[in-house]
C-alpha positions as CSV (number, residue, x, y, z in Angstrom):
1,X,78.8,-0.2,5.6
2,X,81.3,1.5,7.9
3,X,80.9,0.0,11.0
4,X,79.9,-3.3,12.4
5,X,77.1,-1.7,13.9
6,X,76.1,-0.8,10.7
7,X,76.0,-3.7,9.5
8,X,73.7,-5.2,12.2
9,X,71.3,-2.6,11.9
10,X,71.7,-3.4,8.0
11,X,70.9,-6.6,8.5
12,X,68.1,-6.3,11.1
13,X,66.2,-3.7,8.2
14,X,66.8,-5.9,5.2
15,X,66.1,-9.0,6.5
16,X,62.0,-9.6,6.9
17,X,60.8,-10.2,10.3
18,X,59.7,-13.4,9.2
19,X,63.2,-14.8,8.4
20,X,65.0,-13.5,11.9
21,X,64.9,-16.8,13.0
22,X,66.8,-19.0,9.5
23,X,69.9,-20.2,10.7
24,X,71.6,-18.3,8.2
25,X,70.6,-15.1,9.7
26,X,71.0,-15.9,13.3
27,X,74.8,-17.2,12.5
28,X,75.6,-13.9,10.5
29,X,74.4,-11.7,13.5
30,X,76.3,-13.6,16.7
31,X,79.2,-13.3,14.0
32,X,79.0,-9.7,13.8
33,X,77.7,-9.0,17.3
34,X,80.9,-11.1,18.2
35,X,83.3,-9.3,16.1
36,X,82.1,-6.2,17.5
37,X,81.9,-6.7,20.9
38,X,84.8,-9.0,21.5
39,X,87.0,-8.7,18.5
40,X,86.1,-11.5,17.4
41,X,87.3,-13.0,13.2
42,X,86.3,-10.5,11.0
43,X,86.6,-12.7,8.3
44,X,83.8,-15.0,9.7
45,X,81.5,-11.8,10.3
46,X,82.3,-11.4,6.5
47,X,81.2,-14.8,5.7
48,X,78.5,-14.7,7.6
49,X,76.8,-11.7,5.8
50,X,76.8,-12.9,2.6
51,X,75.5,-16.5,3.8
52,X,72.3,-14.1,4.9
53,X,72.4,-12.2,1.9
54,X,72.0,-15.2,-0.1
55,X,70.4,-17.2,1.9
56,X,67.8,-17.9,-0.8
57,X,70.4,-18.7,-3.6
58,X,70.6,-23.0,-3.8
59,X,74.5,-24.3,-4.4
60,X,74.7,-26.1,-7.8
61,X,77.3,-28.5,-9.1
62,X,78.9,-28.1,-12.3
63,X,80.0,-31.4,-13.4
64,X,81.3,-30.4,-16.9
65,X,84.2,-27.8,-14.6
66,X,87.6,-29.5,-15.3
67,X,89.5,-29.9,-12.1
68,X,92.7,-28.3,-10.8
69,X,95.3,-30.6,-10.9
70,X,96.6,-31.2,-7.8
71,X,100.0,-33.4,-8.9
72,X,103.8,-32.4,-9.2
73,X,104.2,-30.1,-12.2
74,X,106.0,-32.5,-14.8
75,X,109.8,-30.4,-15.5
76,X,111.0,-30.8,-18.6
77,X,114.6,-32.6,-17.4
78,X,111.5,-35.5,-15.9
79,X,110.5,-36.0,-19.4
């Protein structure tokens, strides 16, 4: 997609009829309408079209991911 009216009409094809109305979809079009007709955040256009792209796809933890650590890096003169 070029343009952001591209992207709407994109969306509005895609989309079925029956799903205009998810929440997902409805944010991901005011976030491109608004992008393109009042320069609004790209960024959050972005976002928004691949929330409606996915809309179906559920979120699942992965408890056995290690996490980042978040402390001070240990020097080797703290040591």
């Amino acid at each position: 997609m070029e343009t952001l009216a591209e992207a709407i009409a994109w969306l509005a094809k895609v989309i079925p009829k029956s799903e205009h109305k998810m929440e997902k979809v409805q944010t991901a079009a005011h976030c491109v309408t608004r992008a393109a007709e009042h320069g609004g955040p790209m960024i959050f256009a972005q976002m928004g079209m691949l929330q409606a792209i996915h809309r179906h796809r559920q979120r699942v933890f992965n408890s056995d991911r290690e996490d980042p650590h978040r402390g001070r890096r240990k020097l080797k003169r703290d040591t």
